[in-house]
N, C-alpha and C positions, 0 to 999 in steps of 0.2 A: 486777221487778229483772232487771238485765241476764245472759243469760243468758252469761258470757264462759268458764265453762272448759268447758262444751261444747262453745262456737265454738273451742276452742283444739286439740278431740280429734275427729276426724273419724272420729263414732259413730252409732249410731243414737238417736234421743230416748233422752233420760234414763231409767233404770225402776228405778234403787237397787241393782242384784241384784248388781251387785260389792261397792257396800260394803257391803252385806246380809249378803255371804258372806264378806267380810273382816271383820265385826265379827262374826257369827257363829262363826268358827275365833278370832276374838280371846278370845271368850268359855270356847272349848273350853279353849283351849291356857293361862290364866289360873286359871281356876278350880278346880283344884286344889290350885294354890300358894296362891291367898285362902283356901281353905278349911282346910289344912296350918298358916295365916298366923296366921289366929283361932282355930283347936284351943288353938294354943299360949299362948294367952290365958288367964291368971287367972277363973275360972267366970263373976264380976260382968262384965266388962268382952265374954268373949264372948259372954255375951250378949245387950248391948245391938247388938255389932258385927253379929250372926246376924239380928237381927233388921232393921238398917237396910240392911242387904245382901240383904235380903228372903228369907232363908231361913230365918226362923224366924215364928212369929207371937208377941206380949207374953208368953202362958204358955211359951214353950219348946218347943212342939208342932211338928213341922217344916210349913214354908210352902213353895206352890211357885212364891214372888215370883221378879223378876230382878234382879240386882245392877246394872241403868242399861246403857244403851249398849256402852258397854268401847271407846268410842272413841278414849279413851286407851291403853291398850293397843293396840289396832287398830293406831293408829301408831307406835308402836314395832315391834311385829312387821314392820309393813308398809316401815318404813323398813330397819331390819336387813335384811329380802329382798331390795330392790332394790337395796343395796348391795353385801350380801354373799353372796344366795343363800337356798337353804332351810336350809342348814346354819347361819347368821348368825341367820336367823327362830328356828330351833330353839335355841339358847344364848341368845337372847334371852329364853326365857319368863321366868326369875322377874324380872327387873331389869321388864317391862312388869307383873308383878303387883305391884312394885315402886309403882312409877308411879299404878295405880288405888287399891293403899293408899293413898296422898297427895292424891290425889285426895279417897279415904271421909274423910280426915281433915279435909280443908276442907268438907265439905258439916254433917257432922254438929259443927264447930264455928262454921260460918256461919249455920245454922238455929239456934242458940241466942243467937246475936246481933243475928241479922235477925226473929228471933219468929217463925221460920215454923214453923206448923203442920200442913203436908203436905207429903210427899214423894213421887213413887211412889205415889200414888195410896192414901195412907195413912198415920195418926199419924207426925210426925217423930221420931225418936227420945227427944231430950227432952222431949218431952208426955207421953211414954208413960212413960219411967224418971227423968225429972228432970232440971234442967240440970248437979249434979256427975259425974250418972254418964255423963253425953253426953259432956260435955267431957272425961270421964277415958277412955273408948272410942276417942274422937277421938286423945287422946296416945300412947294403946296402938298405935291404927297405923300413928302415923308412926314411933312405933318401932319397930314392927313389919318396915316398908319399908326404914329405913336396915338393919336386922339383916340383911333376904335378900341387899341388896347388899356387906353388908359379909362375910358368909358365904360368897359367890357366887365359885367358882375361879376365873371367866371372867377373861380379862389388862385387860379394859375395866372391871371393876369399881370398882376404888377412884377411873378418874373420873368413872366416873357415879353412884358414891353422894355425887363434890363435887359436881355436876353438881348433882345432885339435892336434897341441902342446901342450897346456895346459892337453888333456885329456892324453897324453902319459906320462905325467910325474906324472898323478892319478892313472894311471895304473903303473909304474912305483912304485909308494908308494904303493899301492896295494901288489904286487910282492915282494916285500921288506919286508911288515908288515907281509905275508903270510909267507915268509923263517923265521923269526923272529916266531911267532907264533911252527911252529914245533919244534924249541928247547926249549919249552916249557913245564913242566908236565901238562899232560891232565887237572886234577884238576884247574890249574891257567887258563884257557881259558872259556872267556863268550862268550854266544850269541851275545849280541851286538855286542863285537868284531869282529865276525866272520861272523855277519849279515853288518857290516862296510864294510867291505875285500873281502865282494863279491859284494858290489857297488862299490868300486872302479876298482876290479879287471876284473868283465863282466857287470855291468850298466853302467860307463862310456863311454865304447864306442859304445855300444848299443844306447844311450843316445846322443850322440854326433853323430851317422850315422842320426841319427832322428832332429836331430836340421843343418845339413849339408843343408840336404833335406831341411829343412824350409828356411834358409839361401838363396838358392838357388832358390826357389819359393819367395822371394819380402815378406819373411814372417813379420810382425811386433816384436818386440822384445819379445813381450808377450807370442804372437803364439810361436815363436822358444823356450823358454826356457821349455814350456808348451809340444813340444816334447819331448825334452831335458828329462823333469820328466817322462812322456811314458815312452821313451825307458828306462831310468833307473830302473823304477820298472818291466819292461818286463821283462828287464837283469836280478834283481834278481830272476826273477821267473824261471827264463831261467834255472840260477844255482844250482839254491834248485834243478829244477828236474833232472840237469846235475849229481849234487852231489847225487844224489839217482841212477840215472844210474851207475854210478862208483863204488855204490856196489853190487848192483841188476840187474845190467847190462847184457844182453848176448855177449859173447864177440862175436857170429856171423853179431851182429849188430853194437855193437859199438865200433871191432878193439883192445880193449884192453884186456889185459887177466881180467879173473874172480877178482874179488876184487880187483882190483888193488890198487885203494885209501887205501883201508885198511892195505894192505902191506905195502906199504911206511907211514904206520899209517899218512897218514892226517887228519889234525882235521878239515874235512867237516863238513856242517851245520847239515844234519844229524846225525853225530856224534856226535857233541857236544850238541846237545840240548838232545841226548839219554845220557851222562854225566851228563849233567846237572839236570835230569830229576828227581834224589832223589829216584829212584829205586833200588833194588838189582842189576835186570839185568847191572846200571847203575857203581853198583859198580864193576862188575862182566868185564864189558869191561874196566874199569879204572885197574885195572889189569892186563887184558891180552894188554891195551895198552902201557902200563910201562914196558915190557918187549920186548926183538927181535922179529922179527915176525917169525911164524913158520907154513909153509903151512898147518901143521894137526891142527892147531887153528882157521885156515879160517872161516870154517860153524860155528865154535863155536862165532866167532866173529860177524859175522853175524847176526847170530840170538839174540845174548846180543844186539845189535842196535835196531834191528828189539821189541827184547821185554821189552827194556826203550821207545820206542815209538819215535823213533827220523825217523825213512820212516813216517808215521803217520804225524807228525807233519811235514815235510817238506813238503809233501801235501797238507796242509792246508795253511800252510803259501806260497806255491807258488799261489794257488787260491784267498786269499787275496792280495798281491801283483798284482795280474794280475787287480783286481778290481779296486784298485788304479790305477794301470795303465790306465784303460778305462778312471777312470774319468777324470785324466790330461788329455788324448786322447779328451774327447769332452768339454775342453778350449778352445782347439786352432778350432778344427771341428767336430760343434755340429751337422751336418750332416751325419745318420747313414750310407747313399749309398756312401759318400767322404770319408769319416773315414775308408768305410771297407775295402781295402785292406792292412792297419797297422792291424786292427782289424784281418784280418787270417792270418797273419806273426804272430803277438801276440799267436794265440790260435795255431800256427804251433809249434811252441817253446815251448811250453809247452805241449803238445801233445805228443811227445816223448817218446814212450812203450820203458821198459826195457825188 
């Protein structure tokens, strides 16, 4: 994949250790208010929350898992800095612990509708306590998230908790139109569609941790909506390569078993543009996708992807996206030194080896 926001930052080869150390301090600076977040939880509910947050193990025992990335956060903080300073970064913390609430809240009601069985490299939360108590964990934090910002003195709060509303119920369509799409025959699903459904489903709140942060930095309407577009197109870039993980994936790295997406035959972006693509091989997974899935059809399925061209093409289309992204990036800060630490979050996110 094209390597273009490097070509964009004239650095030395890539090596992570900025956003290393930006999601790192995103983590510091978070985790306290998550933990403050889920105290405050009714005993049942934190405990399933303790647990998918990786701080607990099923009995109650303390674990010393990690709560994910904090990518999301990350951008917020990171956006607030660049806008407003360190003093911006620092009024921003609960409104981005904000943000990773809603975040836990889609994961742990998406693995109860997707069937998955691992997360982190361990029982999904509903396997382990059941699908009412998952899904009532999941409700706890988004109420949880709208309460820090509705609590929150900051003068930017009441529009980042519409901000933030709003995008829960994009995600919310997202997750809706995505369940809807699987009861689909392969054949009836477009690109567009499924290039839609991953902006609402990870650019929106990508997008929204990025406009938080402007919010909160005194940004002008322009600036914010102009992160807003950023993290949107990062987000889709984010997913093309998530979705190529999911079936190229090592599952030492990324927790899930081998194919997984392809088992629950999801019509990833990958997939469908390999469908769509007017191939044999295209014909050849339309096929074996109309049928149950059958572990000895794995590598066969696999490689029908792989030779309609759809890893290929989600490659390229997460490099273009990511391009897009830079440019809304230098709207709101046409300053390459102020910009760059969105700039190695961006290129963190897609960076991602299977």
């Amino acid at each position: 994949m094209t390597d273009f926001v490097s070509e964009s930052r004239p650095t030395s080869p890539w090596d992570g250790q900025e956003a290393t150390a930006l999601l790192v301090g995103a983590r510091a600076a978070v985790d306290p208010e998550l933990r403050a977040a889920l105290d405050a939880l009714p005993t049942g509910m934190r405990r399933v929350a303790r647990y998918h947050f990786g701080w607990e193990h099923a009995d109650g025992t303390a674990a010393a898992g990690h709560a994910g990335k904090a990518i999301r956060p990350a951008l917020v903080l990171t956006a607030a800095a660049a806008l407003g300073g360190p003093a911006a970064r620092a009024a921003a913390a609960r409104a981005a612990a904000a943000v990773e609430l809603v975040h836990n809240f889609t994961l742990l009601h998406d693995d109860v509708m997707d069937r998955d069985t691992t997360r982190r490299h361990r029982p999904t939360a509903w396997t382990v306590f059941g699908v009412p108590d998952a899904i009532l964990a999941g409700d706890a934090l988004h109420a949880r998230a709208l309460g820090l910002l509705a609590a929150d003195p900051h003068p930017a709060a009441p529009a980042a908790v519409a901000r933030l509303a709003a995008c829960v119920v994009e995600l919310c369509e997202g997750q809706q139109v995505d369940t809807a799409l699987e009861q689909r025959h392969p054949g009836e699903v477009t690109l567009d569609e499924v290039l839609t459904l991953a902006e609402a489903k990870t650019g929106a709140l990508l997008g929204c941790a990025c406009a938080v942060g402007a919010l909160y930095a005194g940004a002008a309407p322009g600036d914010v909506d102009a992160l807003d577009a950023f993290g949107r197109e990062a987000g889709l870039a984010f997913q093309l390569i998530d979705d190529v993980i999911g079936i190229w994936g090592d599952p030492r790295h990324t927790g899930k078993p081998a194919g997984a997406d392809l088992a629950v035959r999801k019509k990833s972006l990958p997939v469908v543009a390999a469908l769509t693509s007017g191939t044999p091989a295209a014909a050849e997974l339309a096929e074996l996708y109309a049928r149950p899935y059958a572990a000895a059809d794995l590598e066969r399925t696999v490689l029908a992807v792989e030779r309609a061209g759809g890893r290929d093409w989600a490659q390229v289309q997460a490099a273009d996206r990511m391009a897009r992204a830079v440019s809304e990036l230098t709207r709101a800060i046409p300053e390459p030194e102020t910009a760059g630490g969105l700039l190695a979050l961006a290129e963190f996110v897609t960076r991602r080896s299977v």
